[in-house]
Structures are given as structure tokens and as C-alpha cells.
C-alpha positions as CSV (number, residue, x, y, z in Angstrom):
1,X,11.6,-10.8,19.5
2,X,13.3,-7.5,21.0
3,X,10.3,-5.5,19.9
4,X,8.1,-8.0,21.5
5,X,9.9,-7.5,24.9
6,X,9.8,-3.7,24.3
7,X,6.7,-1.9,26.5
8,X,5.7,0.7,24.5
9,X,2.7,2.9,25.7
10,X,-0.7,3.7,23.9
11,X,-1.8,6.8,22.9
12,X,-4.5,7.1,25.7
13,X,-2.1,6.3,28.6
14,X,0.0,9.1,27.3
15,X,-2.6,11.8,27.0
16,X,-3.9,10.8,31.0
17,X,-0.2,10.7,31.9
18,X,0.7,13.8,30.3
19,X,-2.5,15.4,31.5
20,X,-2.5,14.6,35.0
21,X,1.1,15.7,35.0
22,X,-0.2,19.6,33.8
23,X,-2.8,19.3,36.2
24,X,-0.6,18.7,39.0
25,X,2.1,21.2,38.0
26,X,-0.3,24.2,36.6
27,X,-0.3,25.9,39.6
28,X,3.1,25.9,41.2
29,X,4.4,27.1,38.4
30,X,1.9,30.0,38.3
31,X,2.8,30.9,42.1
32,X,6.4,30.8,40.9
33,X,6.1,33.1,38.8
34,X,4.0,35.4,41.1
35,X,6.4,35.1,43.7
36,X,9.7,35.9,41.1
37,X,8.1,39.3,40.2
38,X,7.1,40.4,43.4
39,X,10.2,39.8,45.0
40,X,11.9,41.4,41.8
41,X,9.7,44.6,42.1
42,X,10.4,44.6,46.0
43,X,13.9,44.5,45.5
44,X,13.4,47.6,42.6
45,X,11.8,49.4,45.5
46,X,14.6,48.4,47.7
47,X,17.3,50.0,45.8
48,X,15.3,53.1,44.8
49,X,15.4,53.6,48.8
50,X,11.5,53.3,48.8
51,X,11.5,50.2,50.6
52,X,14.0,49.7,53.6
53,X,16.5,46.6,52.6
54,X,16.1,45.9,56.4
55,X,12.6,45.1,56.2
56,X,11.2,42.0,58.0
57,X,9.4,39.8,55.3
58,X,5.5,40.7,57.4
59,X,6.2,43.8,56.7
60,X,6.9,44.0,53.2
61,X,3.7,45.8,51.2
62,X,1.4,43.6,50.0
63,X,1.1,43.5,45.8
64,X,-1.7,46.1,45.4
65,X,0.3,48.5,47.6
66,X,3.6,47.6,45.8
67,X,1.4,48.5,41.9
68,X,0.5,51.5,43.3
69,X,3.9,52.6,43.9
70,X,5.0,51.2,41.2
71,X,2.8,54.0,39.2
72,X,3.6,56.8,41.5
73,X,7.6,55.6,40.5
74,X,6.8,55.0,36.9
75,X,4.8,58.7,36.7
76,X,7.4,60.4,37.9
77,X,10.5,59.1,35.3
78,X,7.8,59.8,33.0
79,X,8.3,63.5,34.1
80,X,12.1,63.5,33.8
81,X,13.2,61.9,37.3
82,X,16.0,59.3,37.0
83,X,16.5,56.5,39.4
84,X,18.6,58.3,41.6
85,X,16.6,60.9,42.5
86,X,14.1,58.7,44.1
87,X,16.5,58.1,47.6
88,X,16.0,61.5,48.4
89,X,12.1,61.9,47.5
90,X,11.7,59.0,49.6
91,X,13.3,60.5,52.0
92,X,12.3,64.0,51.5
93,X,8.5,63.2,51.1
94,X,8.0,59.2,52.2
95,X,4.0,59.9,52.0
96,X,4.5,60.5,48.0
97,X,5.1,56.5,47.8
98,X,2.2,55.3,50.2
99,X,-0.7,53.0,49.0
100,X,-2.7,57.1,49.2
101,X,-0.6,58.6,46.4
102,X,-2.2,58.6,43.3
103,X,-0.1,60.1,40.4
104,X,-3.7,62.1,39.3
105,X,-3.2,64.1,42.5
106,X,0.3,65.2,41.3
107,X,-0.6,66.1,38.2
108,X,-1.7,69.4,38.6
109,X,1.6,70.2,39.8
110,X,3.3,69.7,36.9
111,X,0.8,71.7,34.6
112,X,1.5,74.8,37.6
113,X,5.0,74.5,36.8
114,X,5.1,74.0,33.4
115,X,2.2,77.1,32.6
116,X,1.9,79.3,35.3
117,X,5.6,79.1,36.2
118,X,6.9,78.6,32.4
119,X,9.8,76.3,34.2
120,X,11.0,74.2,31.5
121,X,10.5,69.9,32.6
122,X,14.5,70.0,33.8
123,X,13.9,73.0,35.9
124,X,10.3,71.8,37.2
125,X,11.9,68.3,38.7
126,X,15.3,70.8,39.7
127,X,12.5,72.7,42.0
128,X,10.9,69.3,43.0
129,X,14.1,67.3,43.8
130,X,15.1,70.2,46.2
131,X,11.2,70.3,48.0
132,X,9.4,67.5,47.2
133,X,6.4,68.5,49.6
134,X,5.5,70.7,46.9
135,X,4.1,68.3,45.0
136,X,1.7,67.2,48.1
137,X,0.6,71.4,48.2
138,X,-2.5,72.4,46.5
139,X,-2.3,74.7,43.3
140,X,-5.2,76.7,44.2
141,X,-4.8,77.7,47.7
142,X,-0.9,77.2,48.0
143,X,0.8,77.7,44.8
144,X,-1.0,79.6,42.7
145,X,-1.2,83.0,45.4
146,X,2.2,82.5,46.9
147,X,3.4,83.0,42.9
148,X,1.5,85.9,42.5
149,X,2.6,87.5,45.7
150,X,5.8,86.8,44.4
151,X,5.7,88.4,41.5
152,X,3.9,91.6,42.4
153,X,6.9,91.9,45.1
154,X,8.9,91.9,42.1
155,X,10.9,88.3,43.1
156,X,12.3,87.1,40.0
157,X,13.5,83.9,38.5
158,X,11.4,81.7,40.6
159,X,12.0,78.7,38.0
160,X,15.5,78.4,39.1
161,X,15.9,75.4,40.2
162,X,17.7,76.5,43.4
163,X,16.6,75.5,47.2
164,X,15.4,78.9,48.0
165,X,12.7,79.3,45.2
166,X,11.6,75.9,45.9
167,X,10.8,76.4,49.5
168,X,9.4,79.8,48.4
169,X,6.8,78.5,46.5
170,X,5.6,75.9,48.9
171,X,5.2,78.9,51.6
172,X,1.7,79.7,52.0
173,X,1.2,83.7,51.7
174,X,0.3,84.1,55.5
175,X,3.8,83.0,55.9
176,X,5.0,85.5,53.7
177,X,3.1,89.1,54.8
178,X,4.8,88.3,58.4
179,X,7.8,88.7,57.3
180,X,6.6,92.2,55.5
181,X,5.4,93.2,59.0
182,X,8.1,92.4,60.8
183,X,9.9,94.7,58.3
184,X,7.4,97.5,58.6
185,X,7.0,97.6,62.5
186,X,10.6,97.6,62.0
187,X,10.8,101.3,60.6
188,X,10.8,100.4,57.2
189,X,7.7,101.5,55.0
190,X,5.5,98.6,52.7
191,X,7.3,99.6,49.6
192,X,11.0,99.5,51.6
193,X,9.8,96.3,52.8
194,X,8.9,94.9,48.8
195,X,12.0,96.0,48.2
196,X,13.7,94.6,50.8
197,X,12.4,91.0,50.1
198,X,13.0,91.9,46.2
199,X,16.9,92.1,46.9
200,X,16.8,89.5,49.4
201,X,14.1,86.6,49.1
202,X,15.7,84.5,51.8
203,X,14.3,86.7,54.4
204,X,10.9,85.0,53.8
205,X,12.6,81.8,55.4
206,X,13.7,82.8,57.9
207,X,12.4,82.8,62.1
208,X,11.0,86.2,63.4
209,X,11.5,85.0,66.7
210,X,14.9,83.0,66.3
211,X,16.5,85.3,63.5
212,X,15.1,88.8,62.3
213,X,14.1,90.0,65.9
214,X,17.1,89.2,68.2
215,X,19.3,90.4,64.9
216,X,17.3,94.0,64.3
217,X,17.1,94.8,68.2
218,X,21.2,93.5,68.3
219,X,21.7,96.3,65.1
220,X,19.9,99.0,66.8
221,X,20.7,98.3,70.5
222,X,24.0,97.3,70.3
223,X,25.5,98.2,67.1
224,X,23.8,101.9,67.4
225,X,22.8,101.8,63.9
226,X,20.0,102.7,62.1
227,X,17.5,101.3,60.2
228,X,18.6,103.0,57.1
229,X,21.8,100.5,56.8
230,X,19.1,97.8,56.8
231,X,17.6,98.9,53.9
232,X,20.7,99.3,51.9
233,X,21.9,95.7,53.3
234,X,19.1,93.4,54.3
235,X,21.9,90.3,53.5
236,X,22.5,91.5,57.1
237,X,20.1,89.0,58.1
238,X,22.0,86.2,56.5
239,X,24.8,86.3,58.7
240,X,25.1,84.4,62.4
241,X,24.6,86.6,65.2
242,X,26.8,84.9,67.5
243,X,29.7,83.9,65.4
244,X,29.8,86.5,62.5
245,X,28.0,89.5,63.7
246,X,28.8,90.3,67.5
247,X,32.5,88.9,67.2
248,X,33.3,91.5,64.2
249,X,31.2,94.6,66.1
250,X,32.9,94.2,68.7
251,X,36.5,93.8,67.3
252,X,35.7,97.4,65.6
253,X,34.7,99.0,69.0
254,X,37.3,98.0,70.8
255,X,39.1,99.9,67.7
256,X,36.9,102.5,67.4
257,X,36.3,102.0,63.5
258,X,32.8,102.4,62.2
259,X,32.7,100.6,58.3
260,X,29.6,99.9,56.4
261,X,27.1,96.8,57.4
262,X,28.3,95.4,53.9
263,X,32.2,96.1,54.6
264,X,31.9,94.4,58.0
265,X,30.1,91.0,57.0
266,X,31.1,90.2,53.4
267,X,34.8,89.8,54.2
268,X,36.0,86.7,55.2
269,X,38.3,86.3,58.4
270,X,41.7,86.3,56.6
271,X,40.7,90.3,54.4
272,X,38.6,91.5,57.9
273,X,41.2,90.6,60.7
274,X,44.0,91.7,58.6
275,X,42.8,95.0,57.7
276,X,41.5,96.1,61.5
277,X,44.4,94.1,63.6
């Protein structure tokens, strides 16, 4: 009698239940899902610094733009970069993670620094993490000559992975030979001005007009020096006109003591000011 009062279902009426209950819930679940891993690789993005945390929800990248990145992202740690090196490229070089990039274009790059350079994969993303324009330059027109320039100046050691030989090797060559006429309208001949930039590559970055100029006519106006102590201490550029240079001249004339370029920079304040009181 129980069973009688039981109401079990047929077969049928569960199949139609069961299937009306797949068709009603197939796609939710399939937007759920969607949604779960683009918000999951938007927050990835977020705390490589590629995507600002503070970003209104219209504003976010829509999912094409956000695979794209995700390639650039994935290219690049195949290439040796960690996850914390990608704050500062975004930083550095925001249009390397734009809908644009295409890891193909970067490519090249790598094969300059790996061949033409011979930088070793920990030295190539050393050079990158400290300029990562260079990976926007072309090889052909930027890269390739500025090397060779280089290394017919005799500049050495340009795999370092140091700030200077970074931003040395994203300098077009134009930029370069200015800096070798400054030098030569300067008094100094083409090979005193290779050699110059050989002992002293940082010249190549730094302002005619803001730096080597006002600091040359200062040497030879002021100082009464000749161009001779420039060639045996081009460093003498590297040093702040108004805080380093004038301050320390002048404490010498009022002295009347004459020392080397060299002797008169290179100390610090403590060895200089306690030797010439």
C-alpha cells in the first residue's frame, strides 16, 4: 500500500526534465566561466603593473586586447624575464603591452643580441630591463650601425648589462658623430676624439648645449686650462659644473694652487677640503 501512495516518475518525464534543465542552464554556466578567466587574467595584468588596479570597469581591455598581451607577457618570460620585471617595462615602454605589439616584431631583437652582440640571454634581458625602448628600435637602421660605430671607436663590453651600454645602443649614429664634432671643433683631432669616447663612453649621452659646451668654454675661460688636460681627463665632463666644478676652482684660486683636472674632481669633500683648507 505504501508503494502504491509512492509517485515515482517515468523514464520519459525524467529525460524532458533533466533535459530542459541543461537547456536552461548551458549557457550561464558558459558565461561564468568566461567571465572567471577574464577577470582572473585582468587581475594577472593588474599585478604585473600592465593594467592600472584603479581602472574603471569601461575601461578595462576588451578579451582580444587582453590575449594579445597576454602573448607579448608570455614571449617575454619565455626569454628569461620574471614577473617582476614587468612593473618597470610597463612603465619604461607602456606601448610594448598595446593591442599593436606583436611578439614577431621583437624577435629580431633578441637574435641582435644574442648574435651580433654575443650577450648571453641573462645579459640580453640585463640590457632590456635597463632600456626597454630598445626592443621598439629597428636592427637595421638603429642597432646594427650604432654597434659597429661602436666597435670601430674601440667601445668595449657593450653586453654588460649596465645602463650606459643600454642607452648606447638604442642611440642612432647621428647622435653619436655630434658628440665627435663637438670634440673636434673643440681642439681635439678625430683620433683624440675616438679615443676620448673610448675611455669615456658616457660622453655620447650627454647635452652639447646643456653639458659639454657651457663645461669646455668654463675649462678654458675660466679655469685657463688647456685642451690637453681634456684629453688626459675627459671624466671631466661627468662632474656638475655648478656644484663640483666652479666651487673647487675657485677654492684653489683663492689659494693659489694649480693640481691636476683628475686631483681636483675625483676627491671627495672630506680628502679635498682637508688637504687645501
Amino acid at each position: 500500500m505504501m508503494l502504491h501512495s509512492l509517485h515515482i516518475p517515468t523514464i520519459p518525464s525524467i529525460r524532458s526534465s533533466t533535459s530542459q534543465s541543461l537547456r536552461s542552464s548551458e549557457h550561464p554556466p558558459h558565461l561564468l566561466r568566461f567571465r572567471t578567466s577574464r577577470r582572473e587574467n585582468l587581475r594577472y595584468l593588474k599585478t604585473l603593473g600592465i593594467i592600472d588596479p584603479n581602472t574603471k570597469p569601461h575601461k578595462l581591455p576588451s578579451p582580444e586586447t587582453v590575449d594579445q598581451v597576454l602573448s607579448t607577457v608570455n614571449f617575454l618570460k619565455s626569454k628569461g624575464f620574471s614577473e617582476p620585471d614587468f612593473p618597470r617595462l610597463s612603465f619604461l615602454c607602456p606601448k610594448l603591452f598595446t593591442p599593436d605589439s606583436d611578439p614577431t616584431n621583437i624577435e629580431p631583437v633578441f637574435e641582435f643580441l644574442t648574435f651580433d652582440l654575443a650577450a648571453t640571454d641573462q645579459e640580453s634581458c640585463g640590457l632590456i630591463i635597463r632600456c626597454p625602448q630598445i626592443l621598439l628600435s629597428d636592427v637595421e637602421y638603429c642597432l646594427r650601425p650604432t654597434l659597429i660605430y661602436l666597435r670601430k671607436l674601440g667601445v668595449e663590453k657593450l653586453n654588460v648589462p649596465n645602463s650606459l651600454n643600454a642607452h648606447l645602443l638604442n642611440t642612432r649614429v647621428e647622435r653619436l658623430t655630434e658628440k665627435i664634432r663637438f670634440l673636434r671643433s673643440s681642439g681635439l683631432s678625430r683620433q683624440e676624439s675616438a679615443m676620448a669616447c673610448r675611455r669615456f663612453p658616457a660622453i655620447f649621452g650627454y647635452s652639447i648645449e646643456n653639458n659639454l659646451k657651457p663645461k669646455f668654454e668654463y675649462l678654458v675661460g675660466e679655469m685657463k686650462r688647456s685642451v690637453e688636460e681634456l684629453k688626459a681627463f675627459p671624466q671631466y665632463f661627468a662632474f656638475s659644473l655648478e656644484n663640483r666644478i666652479m666651487p673647487r676652482h675657485m677654492h684653489l684660486e683663492q689659494r693659489d694652487v694649480r693640481i691636476s683636472l683628475k686631483r681636483m674632481l675625483l676627491w671627495n669633500d672630506d680628502k679635498f677640503y682637508a688637504k687645501w683648507k
